[in-house]
Structures are given as C-alpha cells and as structure tokens.
N, C-alpha and C positions, 0 to 999 in steps of 0.2 A: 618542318619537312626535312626529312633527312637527304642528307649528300648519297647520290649513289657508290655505290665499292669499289674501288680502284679493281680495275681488271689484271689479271694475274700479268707478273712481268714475261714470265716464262711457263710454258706449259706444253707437255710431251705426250702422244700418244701414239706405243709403239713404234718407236720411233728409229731407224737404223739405216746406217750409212755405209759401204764400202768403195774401198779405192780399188780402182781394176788395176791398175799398175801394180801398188804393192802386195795386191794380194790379202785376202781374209777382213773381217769386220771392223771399222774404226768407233761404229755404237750398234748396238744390238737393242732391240727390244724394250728400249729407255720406257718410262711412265713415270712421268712427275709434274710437279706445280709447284714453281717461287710465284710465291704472294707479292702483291706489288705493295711499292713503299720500303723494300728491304735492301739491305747492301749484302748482298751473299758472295760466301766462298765458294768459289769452284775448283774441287781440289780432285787432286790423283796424282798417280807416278805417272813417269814419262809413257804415251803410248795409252793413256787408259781412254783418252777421246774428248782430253778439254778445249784444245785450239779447232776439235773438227766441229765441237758443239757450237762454240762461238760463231765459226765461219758460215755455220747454219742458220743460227738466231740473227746473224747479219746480212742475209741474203746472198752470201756468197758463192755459198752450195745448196745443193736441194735436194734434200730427202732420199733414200735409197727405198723405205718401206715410212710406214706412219707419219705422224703427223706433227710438225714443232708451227708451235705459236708464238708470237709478242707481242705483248699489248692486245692480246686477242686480234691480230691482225697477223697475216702470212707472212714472212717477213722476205723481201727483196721485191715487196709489191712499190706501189709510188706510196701509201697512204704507210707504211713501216719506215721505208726510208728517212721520210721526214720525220720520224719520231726516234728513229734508234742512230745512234752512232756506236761506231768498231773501230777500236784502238786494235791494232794484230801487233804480233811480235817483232816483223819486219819493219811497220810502220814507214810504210810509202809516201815516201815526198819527193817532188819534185826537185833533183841536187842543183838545178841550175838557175831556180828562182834565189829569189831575196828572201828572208822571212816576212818583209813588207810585203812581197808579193805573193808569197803561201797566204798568207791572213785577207789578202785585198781576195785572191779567190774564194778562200771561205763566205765571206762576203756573199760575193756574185751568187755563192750556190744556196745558199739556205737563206729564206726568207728572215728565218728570227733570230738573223749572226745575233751575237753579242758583241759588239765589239771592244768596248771596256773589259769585258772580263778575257776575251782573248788578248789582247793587248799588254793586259796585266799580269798573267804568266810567263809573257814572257821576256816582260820588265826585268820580274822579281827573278825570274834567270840569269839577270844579266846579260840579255844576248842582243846584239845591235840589229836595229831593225837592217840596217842595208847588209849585214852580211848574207853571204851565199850557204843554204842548206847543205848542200854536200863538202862544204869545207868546217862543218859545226861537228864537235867532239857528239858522240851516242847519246851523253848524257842530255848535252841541250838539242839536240833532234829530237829527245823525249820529249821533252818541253814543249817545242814547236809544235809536236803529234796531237799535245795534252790539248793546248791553246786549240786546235782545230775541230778537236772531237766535242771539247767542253765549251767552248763558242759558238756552236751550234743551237746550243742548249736544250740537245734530249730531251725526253721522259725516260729512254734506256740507254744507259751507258754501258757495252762491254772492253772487259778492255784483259787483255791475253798477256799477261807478266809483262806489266806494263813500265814495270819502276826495278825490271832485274838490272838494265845499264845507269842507276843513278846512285851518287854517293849517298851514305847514311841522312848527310844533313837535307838533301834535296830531296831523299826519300820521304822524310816526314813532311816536308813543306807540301809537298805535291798529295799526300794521305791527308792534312790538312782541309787541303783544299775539298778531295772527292771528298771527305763526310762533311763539311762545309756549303756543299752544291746539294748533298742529300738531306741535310737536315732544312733549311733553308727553302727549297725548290721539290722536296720531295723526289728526287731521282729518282729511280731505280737503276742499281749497281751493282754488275755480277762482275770480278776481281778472281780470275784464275795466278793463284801465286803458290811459290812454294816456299815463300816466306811462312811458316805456319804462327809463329809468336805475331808478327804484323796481322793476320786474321783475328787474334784473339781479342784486339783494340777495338777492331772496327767492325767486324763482319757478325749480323743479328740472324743471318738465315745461312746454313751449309747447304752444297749441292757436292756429294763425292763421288765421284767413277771409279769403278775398278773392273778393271779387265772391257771397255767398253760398256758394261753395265750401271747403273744406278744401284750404290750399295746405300746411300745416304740422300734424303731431302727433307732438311728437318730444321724445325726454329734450336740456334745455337742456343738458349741459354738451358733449354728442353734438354739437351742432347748434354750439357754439363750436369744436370739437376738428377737427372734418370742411371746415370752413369757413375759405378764406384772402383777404386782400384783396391784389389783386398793383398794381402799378403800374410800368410801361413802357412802351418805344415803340409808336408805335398800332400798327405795321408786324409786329409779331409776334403781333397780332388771331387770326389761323389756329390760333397755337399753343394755344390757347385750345379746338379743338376736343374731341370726344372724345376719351378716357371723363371730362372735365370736365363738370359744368354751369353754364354762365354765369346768377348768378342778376338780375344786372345791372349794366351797364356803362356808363359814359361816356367820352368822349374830348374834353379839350382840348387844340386846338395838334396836337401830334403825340404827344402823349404818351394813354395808354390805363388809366382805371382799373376795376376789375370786383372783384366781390365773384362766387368761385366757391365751388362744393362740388368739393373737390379729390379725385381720384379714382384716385393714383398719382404717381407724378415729373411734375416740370412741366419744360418744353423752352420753349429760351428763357431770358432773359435778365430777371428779374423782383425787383423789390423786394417783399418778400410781409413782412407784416404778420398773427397772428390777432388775429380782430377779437371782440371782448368781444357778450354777448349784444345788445346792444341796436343795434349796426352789421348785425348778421346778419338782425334784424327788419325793421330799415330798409330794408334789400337787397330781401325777400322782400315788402316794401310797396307797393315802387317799381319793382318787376319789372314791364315791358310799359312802361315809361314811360321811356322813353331822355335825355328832357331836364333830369329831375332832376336834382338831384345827387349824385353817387355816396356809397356811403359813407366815411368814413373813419375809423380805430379812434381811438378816447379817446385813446389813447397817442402817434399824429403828430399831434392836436390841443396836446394837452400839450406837446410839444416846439417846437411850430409858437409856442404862448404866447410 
C-alpha cells in the first residue's frame, strides 16, 4: 500500500495583498505550488513581496484577493499554527526574559517542544542560559529565534533572511542544521535570502517574485538543466528568436551575451556555457533591464581569475 503524497507546502490561488497605508500592490495575482518535502528559495529585490508572502503563509495577514494555502490548511487557523512556524526579520523576543525562560515558554506553548534540540542550539551558540535576551549581540538573538521556531518542530518552517545578522562561521552551522532537520524530519523550508551562492548549496525548489508577481516556481536543478548562457556575435541577435526565451541579454562592442531557456538546437555560431543556479536567478532578476550586467557562470569567472 502506498504512503499518501505529501500535501503541497505552499500553494497560491490568485492571490494579492495591498497595504492601504503605503499605497499600491505588495503581491498581485500570484498562482503557484511548492511541493512538499522541498527547501525552496524565495528570492526577489527589495519590495517584490517576499516578507508579505511569508507574513501570509504565517498567518499574520490575510489575503486582499485569492487564495494562499499551507499544508493544504488556511494558515493563521489553530489546525496551521500548530504545524508552521515563522522566523520574521525582526524576530520578537521577549528583551526582558532569560533565554531559560524564552525556551521554558516555547515549552508551555507547543505540545511537541523539542527540547534537546532547542537547548542544543543554543549550547552550540554559546549563549548562557541565564542571560537576558535584550542584552544578547543580533547574532545570538538569531540563535535564540532559531531554537524557538526549530523546537517546535514544524512540518513548515518559514523563515525571512533569517541568518543576514550572523558571521560566516555561525552562518554555516545554523544552514547545517536547517538541511540537517529537512533531510532527517522531512521539513518543509521556504528561506527568503539574498545570499544567492548560500541557495545554490541547499535550495532544491525556487519561488522568485518580481515586481509582486510570480516570474519563477520551479524545481532548481530544472531551472539549471533547461538554461544556457551563449556568447557571440551581436549580428546573430535573430537567431536567438523562437522557440528560445531570451531571459536577458546585453551587448558589448559587437559581441552579444544572454542568458536563454533553451528550447531545442541552437543556429548560429555560439560559445554556451550552463550556468549554476545562482547566474539563472540573476538572469531572471535583471530581466526588463538591459543595461545591467549580464550574467556570467562561476565557471568563466574562475578561469577569467
């Protein structure tokens, strides 16, 4: 007898939000579906609607038009709560508890604390149980956030640049850990960063916004596989047309570069490179803006060294 399917971690229909205060759309017309079981990227520039997506998917806010799911469950119900936790950017703690006493309320509130593994992060921080949260450096208030969200022990973990205040070596320990809890426990892990090299390690499914839209929701290694970056003469521009999509392109001199989704044999005369996840993103970032810089894969960087 087979296992039933993991119910999608995330899933959008129609979906759009606006702030009345500031004025104009923060997501528009979203439609999409992360598969569950995946660690996805949620990328965009500043302002394209990934902290309002999260604060959604966490019950924070609710919906302006359509429809957001998690875990096939409404989320900011009691029957989501208990299954998702939200790490936000601000990450709210209590300044006047202990960390013994943030953890002793996690506790209180969630039936399935973990308390080994919250306890354990924030060992391996080094941070004294009896100190006071609002006298702890950003980085280990990270920690503390981490311990509280991951102590829970989800089925959805979101979490909103959650490792921008930690140093290099705390950042990996802590990336550790989240593919450590997904591989292990099966999480599901959506990781809004704009670290894009740290995505390329760990993230199997992308979700990309641009301009409040959904320009991207697609298995990462798809999106590396399907994707070439060419460079040639500008003069063979045409060949470039369909069934290609040019996702963006610059020209110096006379020479032509572009990051396509390749769609069949390519005509013409082309140096093609595949470009590692984080060239693909940049492509898809920079799309509609011509004067950027194109992309170029890690690899003629490396050589170019």
């Amino acid at each position: 007898m087979t296992e039933p399917e993991a119910p999608p971690a995330l899933r959008a229909t129609g979906l759009g939000f606006r702030y009345r205060r500031r004025g104009g759309e923060a997501l528009r017309d979203c439609a999409f579906t992360v598969p569950g079981g995946r660690v996805t990227a949620l990328v965009g520039r500043n302002g394209a609607g990934k902290s309002t997506l999260l604060h959604l998917a966490g019950g924070l806010l609710r919906p302006g038009s359509g429809e957001l799911r998690v875990l096939d469950t409404l989320p900011g119900t009691a029957g989501a709560r208990a299954r998702v936790a939200l790490l936000t950017q601000d990450k709210p703690l209590y300044p006047r508890f202990t960390v013994a006493d943030t953890l002793l309320m996690g506790e209180k509130l969630n039936s399935s604390w973990d308390r080994a593994t919250a306890e354990r992060i924030v060992r391996e921080g080094g941070i004294p149980p009896h100190a006071r949260v609002g006298e702890l450096s950003p980085g280990r208030r990270t920690r503390v956030a981490l311990a509280l969200a991951l102590g829970k022990r989800p089925e959805l973990l979101l979490l909103d640049e959650p490792l921008a205040d930690l140093d290099p070596v705390a950042r990996d320990e802590i990336m550790a850990e989240l593919m450590a809890e997904a591989a292990e426990r099966g999480t599901n892990i959506v990781l809004s960063s704009h670290v894009l090299p740290e995505l390329e390690e760990t993230c199997d499914w992308v979700l990309l916004l641009r301009d409040g839209r959904v320009a991207l929701s697609e298995d990462a290694e798809t999106l590396r596989a399907s994707h070439a970056v060419l460079t040639g003469p500008a003069t063979q521009a045409d060949a470039l047309a369909a069934p290609h999509t040019v996702v963006h392109s610059r020209t110096g001199g006379r020479q032509l570069t572009a990051l396509i989704r390749q769609r069949g044999p390519l005509r013409g005369e082309w140096h093609v490179e595949r470009p590692g996840l984080e060239d693909v993103l940049i492509g898809y970032l920079q799309a509609g803006e011509p004067n950027r810089p194109s992309p170029v894969p890690a690899e003629q960087t490396e050589e170019a060294a």
